[in-house]
Residue, then its C-alpha position, 0 to 999 in steps of 0.5 A: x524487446x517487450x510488446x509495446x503497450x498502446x495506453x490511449x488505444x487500450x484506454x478508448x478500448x475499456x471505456x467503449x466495453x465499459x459502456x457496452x457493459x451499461x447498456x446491455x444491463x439497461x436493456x436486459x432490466x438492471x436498475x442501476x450498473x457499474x462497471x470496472x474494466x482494466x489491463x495491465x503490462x509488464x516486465x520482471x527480471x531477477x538474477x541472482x549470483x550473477x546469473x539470469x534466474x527469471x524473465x517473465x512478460x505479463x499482461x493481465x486484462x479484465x472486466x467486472x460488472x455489478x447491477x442492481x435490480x431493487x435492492x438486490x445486487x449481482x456481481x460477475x467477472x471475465x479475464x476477457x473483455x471481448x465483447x462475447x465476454x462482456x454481454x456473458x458477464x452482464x447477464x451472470x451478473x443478472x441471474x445472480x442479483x435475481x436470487x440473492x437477498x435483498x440488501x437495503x445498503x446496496x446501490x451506486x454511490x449519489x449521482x451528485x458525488x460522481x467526480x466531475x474534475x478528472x484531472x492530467x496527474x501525471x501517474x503515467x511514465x512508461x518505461x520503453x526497456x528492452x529485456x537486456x536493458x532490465x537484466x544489465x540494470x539488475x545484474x549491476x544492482x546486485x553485482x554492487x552489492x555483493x562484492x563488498x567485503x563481507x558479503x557471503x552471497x546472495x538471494x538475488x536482484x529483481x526488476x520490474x516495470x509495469x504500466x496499465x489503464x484502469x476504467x470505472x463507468x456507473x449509470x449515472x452517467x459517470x465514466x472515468x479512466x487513468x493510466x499509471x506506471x509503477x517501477x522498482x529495483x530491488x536487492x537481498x544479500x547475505x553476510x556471513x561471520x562466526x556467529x551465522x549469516x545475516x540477509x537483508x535487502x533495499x529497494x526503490x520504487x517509483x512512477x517515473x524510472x528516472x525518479x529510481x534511485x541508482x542500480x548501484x546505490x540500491x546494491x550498495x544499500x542493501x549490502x549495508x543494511x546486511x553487514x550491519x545486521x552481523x554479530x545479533x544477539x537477544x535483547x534483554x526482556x523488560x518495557x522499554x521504548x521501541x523506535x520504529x523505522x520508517x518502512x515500519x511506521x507506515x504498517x503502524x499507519x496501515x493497521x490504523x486505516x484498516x480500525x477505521x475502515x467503514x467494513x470493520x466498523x459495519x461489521x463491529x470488528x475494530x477496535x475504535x467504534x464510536x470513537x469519533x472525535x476522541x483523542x486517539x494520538x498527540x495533540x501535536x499529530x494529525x494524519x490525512x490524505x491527498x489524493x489529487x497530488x501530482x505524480x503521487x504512488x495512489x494519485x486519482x480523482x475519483x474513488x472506486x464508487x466513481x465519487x470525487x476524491x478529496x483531501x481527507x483529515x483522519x486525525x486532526x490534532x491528535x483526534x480520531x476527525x474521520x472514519x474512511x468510508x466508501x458508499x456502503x460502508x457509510x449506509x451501513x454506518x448511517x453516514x456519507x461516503x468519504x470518497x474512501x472506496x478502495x482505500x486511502x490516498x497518499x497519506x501524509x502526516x503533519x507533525x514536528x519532524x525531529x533527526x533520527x539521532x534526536x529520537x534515540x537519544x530521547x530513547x537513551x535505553x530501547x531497542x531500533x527495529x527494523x524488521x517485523x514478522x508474523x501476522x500478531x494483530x488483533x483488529x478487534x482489540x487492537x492488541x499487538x504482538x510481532x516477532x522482531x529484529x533491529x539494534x539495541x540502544x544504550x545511552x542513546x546510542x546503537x549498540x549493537x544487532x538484536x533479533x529473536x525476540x518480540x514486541x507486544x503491546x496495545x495499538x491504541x496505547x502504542x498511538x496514544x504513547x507516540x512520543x516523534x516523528x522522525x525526519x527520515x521520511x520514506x517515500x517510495x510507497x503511498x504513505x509517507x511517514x519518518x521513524x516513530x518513537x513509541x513510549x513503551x512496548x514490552x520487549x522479550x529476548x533472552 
């Protein structure tokens, strides 16, 4: 049985260390201080053929602290948050704003942007599992999947499940903590035929272990992905629409947010500078966040500057309407915190929804991926160029598996050439999105 986690105690612990940490930099000459304390536990099971490969039991507990003294900033950590450790990591802390540079940006967030409404939302769901439970739980998920025909072997099952506190305490008085769970399941097979083997897996994720789909299923799934992947060959070269599966169309997302994230505004290093209010997508498309929705995977009332956050448009009616930006960011920018520090929150798109067999057949001729690889993503020019695999499309129909070839084009041409959503929308991460059909990339096969 894994160690019981006491989230309340755990939770009064790092907020009474949090303002332990406030006072000492007051009383040591800090101007200003904030605070970030956390701890966190788990448990992961994975197996493979059958058998236990790994069991491994984590708890991972920190604290760090940054002052102000002017407009000089020092920041220091501690994977112990003892009160020994608290006052060594406050008076590092000190000694290195005492010789670093003056930064005119630098400081807390408004005091009159501090949240105020900390609401119950319901991130917290732990999962009392014992390590057998977790282990049975895993071996079903994979033994599922592998005994389908077809299926040569397999790269094996893993489990986890985890829960944590999180605390942020500035001195304006500001003091904010959360609990929050996160579990998933998840499986890779492998097929083999005569033209060579094939692997590909499924997972699920979510805060409540009873909103995880089926260890079967989740098998099942990953042996269906896998077999179906069987018989690939190369494309053929040329331009053509290319349908994006949902878990790929939230990375076309993620490389947006990461164009318009205030660090590389400030720093000159992406591609849409000063491209406020300019048409970026479709009229029909428009992208924001909600970070206040109930038992949602990226859920808080406050951001990680203490700020209040808030329902976010990005882009409203195809138009770039907001840039995400925390308290520094948005100084460097001469602009206001969007309440964005530590990122975005559960986006969510607004855009007619159309069948998964309504997009292909607007495709008629392209290619489906589903697999991406390789980091080929430009920030500062937005050009784009990943290594993929999938299934080609002919008369709006999916033919048959594809892979060794590439797609390449331009982030901003890609957006601007989104052509629809699908209705298959995944939702076991933060960002929420169905299938995107884009106009036109390049595509080289063979």
């Amino acid at each position: 049985m894994t160690q019981a986690f006491d989230a309340a105690a755990q939770q009064t612990l790092l907020e009474s260390r949090a303002r332990m940490a406030l006072d000492l930099a007051r009383g040591l000459g800090a101007d200003a201080c904030e605070v970030g304390a956390s701890v966190d536990q788990g448990v992961g099971v994975s197996v493979r053929e059958g058998e236990v490969e790994t069991v491994e039991l984590s708890r991972d507990q920190g604290i760090a602290v940054t002052v102000y003294v002017g407009q000089r900033k020092g920041s220091a950590s501690s994977s112990d948050a003892g009160e020994a450790s608290v006052r060594a990591v406050v008076e590092k802390a000190l000694a290195i704003a005492r010789h670093t540079g003056e930064d005119p940006a630098s400081g807390l967030a408004d005091a009159r942007l501090m949240a105020t409404e900390l609401p119950d939302l319901d991130v917290h769901h732990p999962w009392p599992l014992s390590i057998d439970e977790a282990t049975d739980l895993a071996l079903r998920c994979e033994s599922a999947g592998r005994v389908m025909a077809g299926i040569k072997s397999s790269d094996g099952a893993s489990l986890s499940s985890g829960e944590g506190v999180h605390a942020y305490a500035n001195s304006h008085g500001f003091l904010g903590s959360q609990c929050g769970s996160r579990h998933s399941l998840s499986c890779m097979l492998i097929a083999e035929d005569e033209n060579g083997m094939q692997r590909d897996y499924d997972y699920t994720s979510a805060r409540a272990p009873g909103d995880l789909a089926a260890a079967e299923a989740v098998g099942e799934s990953a042996a269906r992905r896998t077999l179906r992947r069987l018989g690939a060959r190369r494309p053929a070269t040329g331009r053509m629409p290319v349908l994006f599966d949902p878990t790929l169309a939230a990375g076309l997302v993620g490389h947006l947010m990461g164009a318009i994230a205030g660090g590389a505004l400030y720093r000159e290093a992406s591609f849409l500078c000063d491209r406020l209010n300019t048409p970026l997508f479709p009229e029909w498309f428009s992208l924001g966040e909600r970070p206040m929705e109930v038992g949602a995977m990226a859920s808080s009332p406050f951001d990680g500057d203490g700020v209040q956050t808030r329902d976010n448009v990005f882009v409203r009616d195809g138009r770039l309407a907001s840039y995400m930006l925390s308290a520094y960011s948005a100084r460097r920018l001469g602009l206001e915190t969007t309440g964005n520090a530590g990122g975005a929150r559960n986006l969510r798109i607004t855009a007619p929804l159309e069948s998964r067999e309504a997009l292909l057949a607007r495709m008629g001729r392209g290619v489906l991926v589903t697999e991406l690889m390789g980091q080929g993503v430009n920030g500062v020019t937005g050009d784009y160029s990943r290594g993929a695999a999938g299934f080609w499309v002919e008369d709006g129909e999916i033919r048959h598996p594809v892979e060794e070839f590439t797609i390449a084009g331009n982030l901003e041409t890609m957006f601007q050439g989104l052509v629809g959503v699908g209705d298959d929308t995944d939702t076991r991460g933060s960002i929420h999105t169905g299938s995107w059909l884009v106009d036109e990339l390049m595509v080289a096969g063979g």
